[in-house]
C-alpha positions in Angstrom: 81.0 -74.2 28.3 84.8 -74.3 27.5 87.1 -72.2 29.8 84.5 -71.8 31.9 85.7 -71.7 35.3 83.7 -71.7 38.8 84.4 -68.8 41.1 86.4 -69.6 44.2 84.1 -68.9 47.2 85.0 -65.9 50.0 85.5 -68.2 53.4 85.1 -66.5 56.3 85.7 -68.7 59.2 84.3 -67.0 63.2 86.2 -68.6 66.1 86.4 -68.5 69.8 82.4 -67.8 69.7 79.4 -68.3 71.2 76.4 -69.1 68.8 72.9 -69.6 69.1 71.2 -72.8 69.1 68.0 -73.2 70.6 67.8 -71.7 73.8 71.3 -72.1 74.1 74.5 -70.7 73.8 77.4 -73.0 72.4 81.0 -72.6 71.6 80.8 -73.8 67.8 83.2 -72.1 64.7 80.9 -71.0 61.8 81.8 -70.5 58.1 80.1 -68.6 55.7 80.5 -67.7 51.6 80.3 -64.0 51.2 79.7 -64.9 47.1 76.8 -66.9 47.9 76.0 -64.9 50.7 74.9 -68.0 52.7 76.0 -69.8 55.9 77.9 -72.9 55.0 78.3 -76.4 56.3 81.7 -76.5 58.2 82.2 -79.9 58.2 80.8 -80.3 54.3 83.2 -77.3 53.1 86.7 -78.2 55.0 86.1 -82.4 54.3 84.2 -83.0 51.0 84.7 -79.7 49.4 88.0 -78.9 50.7 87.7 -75.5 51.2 89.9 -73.4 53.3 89.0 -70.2 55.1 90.2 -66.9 53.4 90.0 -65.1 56.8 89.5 -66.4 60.2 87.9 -63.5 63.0 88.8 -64.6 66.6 85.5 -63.4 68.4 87.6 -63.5 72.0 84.1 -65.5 73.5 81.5 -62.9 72.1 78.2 -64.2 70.8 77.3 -64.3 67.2 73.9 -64.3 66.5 71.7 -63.8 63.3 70.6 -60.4 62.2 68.1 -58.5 64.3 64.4 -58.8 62.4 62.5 -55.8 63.3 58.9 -56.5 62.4 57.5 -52.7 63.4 59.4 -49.7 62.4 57.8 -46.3 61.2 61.1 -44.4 60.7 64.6 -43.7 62.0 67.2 -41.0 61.5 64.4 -38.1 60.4 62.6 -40.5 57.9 59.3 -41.3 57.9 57.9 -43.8 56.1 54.1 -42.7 56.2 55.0 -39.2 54.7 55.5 -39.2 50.7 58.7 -37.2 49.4 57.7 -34.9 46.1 59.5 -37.5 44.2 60.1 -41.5 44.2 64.3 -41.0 44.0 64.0 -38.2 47.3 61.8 -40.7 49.2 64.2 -43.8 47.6 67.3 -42.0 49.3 65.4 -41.7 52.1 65.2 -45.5 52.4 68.9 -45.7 52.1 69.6 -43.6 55.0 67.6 -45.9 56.9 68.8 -49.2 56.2 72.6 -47.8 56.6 71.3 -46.6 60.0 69.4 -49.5 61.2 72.4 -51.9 60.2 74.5 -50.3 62.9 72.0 -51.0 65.5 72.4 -54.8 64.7 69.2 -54.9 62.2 69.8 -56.6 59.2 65.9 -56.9 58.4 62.8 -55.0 58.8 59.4 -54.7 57.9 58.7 -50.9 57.2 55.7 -49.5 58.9 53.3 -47.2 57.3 50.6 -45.3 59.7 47.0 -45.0 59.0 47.0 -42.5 56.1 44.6 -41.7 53.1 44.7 -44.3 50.3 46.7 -41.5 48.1 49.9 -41.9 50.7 49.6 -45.9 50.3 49.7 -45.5 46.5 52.7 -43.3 46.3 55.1 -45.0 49.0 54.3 -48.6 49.0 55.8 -49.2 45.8 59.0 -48.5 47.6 58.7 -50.3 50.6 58.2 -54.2 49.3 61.3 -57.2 50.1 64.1 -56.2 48.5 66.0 -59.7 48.9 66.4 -60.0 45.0 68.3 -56.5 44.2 69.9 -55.8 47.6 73.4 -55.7 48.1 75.6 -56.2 51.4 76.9 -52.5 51.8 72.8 -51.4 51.5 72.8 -52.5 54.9 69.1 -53.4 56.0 66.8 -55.1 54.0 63.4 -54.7 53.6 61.1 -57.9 54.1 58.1 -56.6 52.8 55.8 -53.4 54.6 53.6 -53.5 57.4 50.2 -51.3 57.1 49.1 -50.5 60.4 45.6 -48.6 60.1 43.5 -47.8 58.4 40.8 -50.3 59.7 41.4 -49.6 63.2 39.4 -48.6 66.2 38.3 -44.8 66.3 38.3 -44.9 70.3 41.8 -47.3 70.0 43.3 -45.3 67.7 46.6 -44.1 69.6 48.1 -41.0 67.6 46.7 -42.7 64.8 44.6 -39.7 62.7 41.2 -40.1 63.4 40.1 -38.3 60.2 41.8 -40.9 57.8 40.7 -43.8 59.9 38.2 -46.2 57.7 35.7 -49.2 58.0 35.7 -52.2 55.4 32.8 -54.0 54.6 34.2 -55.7 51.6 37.7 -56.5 50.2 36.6 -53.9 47.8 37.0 -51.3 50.0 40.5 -52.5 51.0 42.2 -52.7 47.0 41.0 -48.8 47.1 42.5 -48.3 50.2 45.6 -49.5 49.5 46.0 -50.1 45.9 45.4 -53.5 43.8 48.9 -54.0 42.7 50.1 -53.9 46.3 47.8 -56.3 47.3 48.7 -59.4 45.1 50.3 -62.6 45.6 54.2 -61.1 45.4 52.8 -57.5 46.5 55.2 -55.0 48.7 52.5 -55.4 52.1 54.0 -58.1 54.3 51.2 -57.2 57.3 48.1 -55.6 57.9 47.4 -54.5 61.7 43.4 -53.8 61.6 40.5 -54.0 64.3 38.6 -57.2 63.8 35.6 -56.0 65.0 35.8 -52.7 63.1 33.2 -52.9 60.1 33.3 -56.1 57.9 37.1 -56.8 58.6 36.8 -60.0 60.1 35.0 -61.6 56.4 38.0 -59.6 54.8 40.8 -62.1 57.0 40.7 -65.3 54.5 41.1 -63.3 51.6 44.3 -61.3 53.2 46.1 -64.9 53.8 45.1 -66.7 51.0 47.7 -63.6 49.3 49.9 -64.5 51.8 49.6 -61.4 54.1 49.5 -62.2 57.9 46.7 -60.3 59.4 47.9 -58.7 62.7 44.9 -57.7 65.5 45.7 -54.2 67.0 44.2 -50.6 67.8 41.2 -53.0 68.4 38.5 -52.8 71.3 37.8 -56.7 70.3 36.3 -59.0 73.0 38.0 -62.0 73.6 35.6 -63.8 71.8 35.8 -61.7 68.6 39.6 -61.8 69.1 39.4 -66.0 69.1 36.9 -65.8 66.0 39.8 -64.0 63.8 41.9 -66.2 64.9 40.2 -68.9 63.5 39.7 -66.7 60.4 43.1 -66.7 59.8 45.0 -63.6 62.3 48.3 -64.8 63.1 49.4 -61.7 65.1 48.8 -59.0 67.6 50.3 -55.4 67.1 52.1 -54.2 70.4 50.2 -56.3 73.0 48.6 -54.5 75.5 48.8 -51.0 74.1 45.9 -49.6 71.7 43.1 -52.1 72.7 41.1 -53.2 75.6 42.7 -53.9 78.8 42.1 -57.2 80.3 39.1 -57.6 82.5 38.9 -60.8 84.8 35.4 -61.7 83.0 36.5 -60.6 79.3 40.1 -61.3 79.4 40.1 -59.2 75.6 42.7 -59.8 72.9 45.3 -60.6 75.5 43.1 -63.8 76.6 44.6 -65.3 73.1 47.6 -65.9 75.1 45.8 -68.3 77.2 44.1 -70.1 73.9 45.4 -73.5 72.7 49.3 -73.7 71.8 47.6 -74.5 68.2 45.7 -71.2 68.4 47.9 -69.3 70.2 49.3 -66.1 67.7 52.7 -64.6 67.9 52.4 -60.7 69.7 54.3 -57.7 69.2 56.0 -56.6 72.5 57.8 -53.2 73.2 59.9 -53.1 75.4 61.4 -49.7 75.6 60.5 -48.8 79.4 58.0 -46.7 78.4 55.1 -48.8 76.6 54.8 -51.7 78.9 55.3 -52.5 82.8 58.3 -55.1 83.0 55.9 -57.1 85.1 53.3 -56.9 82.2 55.8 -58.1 79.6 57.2 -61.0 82.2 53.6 -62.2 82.4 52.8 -61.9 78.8 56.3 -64.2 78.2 55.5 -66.7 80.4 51.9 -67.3 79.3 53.6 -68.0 75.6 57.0 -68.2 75.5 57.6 -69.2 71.8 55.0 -66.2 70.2 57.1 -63.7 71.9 58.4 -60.6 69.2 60.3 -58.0 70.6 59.9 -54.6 68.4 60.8 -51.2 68.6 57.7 -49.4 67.0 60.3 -46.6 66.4 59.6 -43.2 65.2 61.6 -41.4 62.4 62.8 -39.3 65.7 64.8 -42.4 66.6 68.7 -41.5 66.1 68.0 -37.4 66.7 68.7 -35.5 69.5 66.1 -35.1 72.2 64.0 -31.6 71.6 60.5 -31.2 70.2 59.8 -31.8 66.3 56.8 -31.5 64.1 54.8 -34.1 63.3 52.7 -35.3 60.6 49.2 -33.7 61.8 50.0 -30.5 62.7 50.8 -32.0 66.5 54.1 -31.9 67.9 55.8 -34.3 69.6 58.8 -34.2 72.4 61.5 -36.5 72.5 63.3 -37.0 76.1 65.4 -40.3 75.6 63.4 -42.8 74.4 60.3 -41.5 75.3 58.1 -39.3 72.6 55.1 -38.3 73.7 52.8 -35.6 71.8 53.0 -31.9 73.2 50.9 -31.0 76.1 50.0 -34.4 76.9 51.4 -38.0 78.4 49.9 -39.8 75.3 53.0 -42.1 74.2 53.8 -41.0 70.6 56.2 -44.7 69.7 59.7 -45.1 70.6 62.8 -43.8 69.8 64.5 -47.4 71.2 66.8 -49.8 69.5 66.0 -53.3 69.2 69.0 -54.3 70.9 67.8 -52.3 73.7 64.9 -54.1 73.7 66.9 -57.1 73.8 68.7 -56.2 77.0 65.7 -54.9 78.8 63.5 -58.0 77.7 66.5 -59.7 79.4 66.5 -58.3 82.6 62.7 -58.1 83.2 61.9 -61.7 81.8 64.5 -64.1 83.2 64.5 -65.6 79.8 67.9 -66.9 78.5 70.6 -65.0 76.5 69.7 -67.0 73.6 66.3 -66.7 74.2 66.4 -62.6 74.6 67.7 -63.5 70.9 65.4 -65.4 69.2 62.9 -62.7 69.9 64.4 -60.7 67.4 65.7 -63.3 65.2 64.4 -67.2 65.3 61.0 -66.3 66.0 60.1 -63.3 63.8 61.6 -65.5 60.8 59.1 -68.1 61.4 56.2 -65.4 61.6 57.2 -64.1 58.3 57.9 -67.7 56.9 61.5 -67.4 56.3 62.5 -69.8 59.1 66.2 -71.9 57.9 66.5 -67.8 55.4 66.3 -65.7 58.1 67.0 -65.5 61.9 69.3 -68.7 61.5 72.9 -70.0 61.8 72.0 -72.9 60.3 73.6 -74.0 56.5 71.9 -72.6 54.1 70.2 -69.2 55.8 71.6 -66.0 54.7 74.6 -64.9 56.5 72.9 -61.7 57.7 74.9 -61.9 61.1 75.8 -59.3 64.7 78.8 -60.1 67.1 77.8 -59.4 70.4 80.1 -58.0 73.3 78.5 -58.4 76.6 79.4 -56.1 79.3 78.4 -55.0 83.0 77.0 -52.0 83.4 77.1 -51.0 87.4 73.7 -49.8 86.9 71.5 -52.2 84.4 73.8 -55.3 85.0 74.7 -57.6 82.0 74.6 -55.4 78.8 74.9 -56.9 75.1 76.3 -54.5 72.6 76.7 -54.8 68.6 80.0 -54.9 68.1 80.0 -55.7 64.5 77.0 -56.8 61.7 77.8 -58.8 58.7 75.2 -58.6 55.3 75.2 -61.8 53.0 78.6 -62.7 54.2 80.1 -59.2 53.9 81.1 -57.2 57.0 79.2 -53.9 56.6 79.9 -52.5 60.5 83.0 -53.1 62.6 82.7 -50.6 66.5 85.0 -52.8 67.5 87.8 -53.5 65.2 88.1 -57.5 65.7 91.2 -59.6 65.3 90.9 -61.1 61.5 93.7 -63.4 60.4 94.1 -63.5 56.3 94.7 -67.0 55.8 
């Protein structure tokens, strides 16, 4: 059209950085268009394009990584996603709080996680909790990729804290679309991930259906065999909620769910790992990582107590649970009740107990989620074209922990949404 004219792109240009690539850390600039909200292609924008950074941040050697993908998070900052608000706009705000929360942490994604409830709980907050790519802006902070059900269809004597009264078996998909609604089970539907027993009723027959709509079908609060555990796999589970915690241990003559780990690297699922201290042995998660490297997720499995002070609180049953640190356990008892742990405190204690690489320690939370969800070269990338969803890392010692990573800032579609550290910009 006449007097049309194309917008000039935003050009931010990092320097004196560290970025990921591979298992690797390399000293490499990166550019990125906060109007398309994308990553671009340095040597494509300064020679053919002939672009010119707007702003230039001298990262003084930090690493800049892609946006932390959290993949299991029930709540943070007194929100719960598994309780409904008397109204869609209360439980909306609610959301908000969240995501401006989370960003600060370093997580510019998440998959919101919804507890076994009654089907009239899925029906009022699911409609809330699908991606959010297409209407969210930078200073929403994080965005959700779509929710994670975890329950109904689990084990009654795997359960957890999971309510034992509102815990269900399926013997046909039926019996799911109830559960959880039919709209929220279609093709473009809100649910990103079921976690459900296998063994538990009909489930395994339900497994095709679940990814033919594009939902990945995690195993957890299961008391499969190992051999039920390789049979959904080769119905179509991709995934295993929290490994080791909620299902049967391993056994030298029935390794269980964990013997999935030692299955073909074509058959091999990605696993949930939480790595908050509490949940897991170090040795346990060092084992689990060097039986299959590449499936490795970190995740938080955080509780809406995560951000509070430590005291006791109600909780949704009645129950009460006690939060000391990280650690929330129900009242009266050591039964663990989920975290109150960031994901970048994950990242630094995956670090220390593994031996894995920096980089590596990073693509637990970034490359390797993204390829779970299918979003690999969108999310959890620095490569052209992915979403500049981005954290600058400091890295410090600590006299007691050793080498500690810290979020010094997090960028949303090209737009810096979190500065702790105030960094050098030059306006260009």
């Amino acid at each position: 059209m006449p007097g049309k004219t194309t917008p000039v792109p935003r050009i931010t240009k990092f320097t004196n950085c560290r970025i990921v690539r591979g298992s690797s850390l390399v000293e490499q600039d990166l550019w990125i268009d906060s109007l398309s909200g994308k990553i671009l292609k340095d040597q494509e924008a300064f020679y053919e394009l002939h672009l010119s950074p707007d702003e230039i941040v001298d990262l003084g050697g930090r690493i800049l990584a892609p946006g932390l993908i959290d993949v299991q998070l029930n709540g943070a900052h007194g929100f719960d996603f598994s309780v409904p608000c008397e109204t869609k706009e209360e439980y909306d705000e609610g959301l908000r709080m969240v995501n401006a929360g989370l960003a600060r942490t370093g997580v510019t994604s998440y998959l919101p996680t919804v507890v076994s409830s009654t089907p009239e709980v899925y029906w009022k907050v699911l409609p809330s909790l699908g991606p959010t790519s297409a209407t969210h802006e930078a200073q929403d902070g994080a965005e959700s990729l779509g929710a994670h059900v975890e329950g109904p269809f689990i084990s009654p004597g795997r359960n957890g804290i999971h309510k034992s009264e509102v815990l269900r078996a399926a013997q046909n998909f039926e019996d799911l679309l109830h559960c959880y609604g039919e709209e929220n089970l279609g093709s473009t539907c809100p649910i990103k991930m079921i976690t459900a027993a296998p063994e538990v009723g009909n489930m395994m027959s339900q497994i095709p259906e679940l990814t033919k709509r594009n939902i990945i079908y995690s195993i957890g609060h299961s008391d499969a065999t190992y051999e039920q555990a390789v049979s959904a796999t080769r119905q179509g589970a991709r995934m295993i909620t929290h490994l080791f915690n909620a299902m049967r241990p391993f056994y030298h003559r029935n390794p269980g769910i964990f013997g999935l780990l030692g299955q073909s690297e074509r058959r091999r699922p990605y696993y949930g790992v939480i790595a908050d201290g509490i949940h897991l042995h170090p040795t346990s998660i060092k084992i689990a990582y060097n039986a299959h490297p590449e499936g490795l997720i970190l995740v938080t499995d955080a509780m809406r107590l995560c951000g509070l002070p430590d005291g006791v609180y109600e909780w949704t049953n009645g129950e009460r649970i006690v939060k000391t640190g990280a650690r929330l356990t129900l009242e009266g008892s050591d039964k663990i009740a989920g975290s109150s742990a960031t994901l970048i405190e994950c990242v630094n204690n995956f670090r220390r107990w593994s031996g894995s690489s920096t980089a590596d320690a990073i693509n637990a939370v970034t490359a390797t989620p993204a390829r779970l969800l299918g979003l690999e070269g969108i999310k959890g990338s620095l490569d052209s074209g992915a979403d500049a969803d981005l954290v600058v890392l400091g890295e410090h010692d600590d006299p007691f922990s050793g080498s500690t990573l810290t979020v010094d800032q997090v960028w949303k579609f090209g737009v810096k949404i979190h500065d702790a550290e105030n960094l050098k910009t030059v306006g260009v």
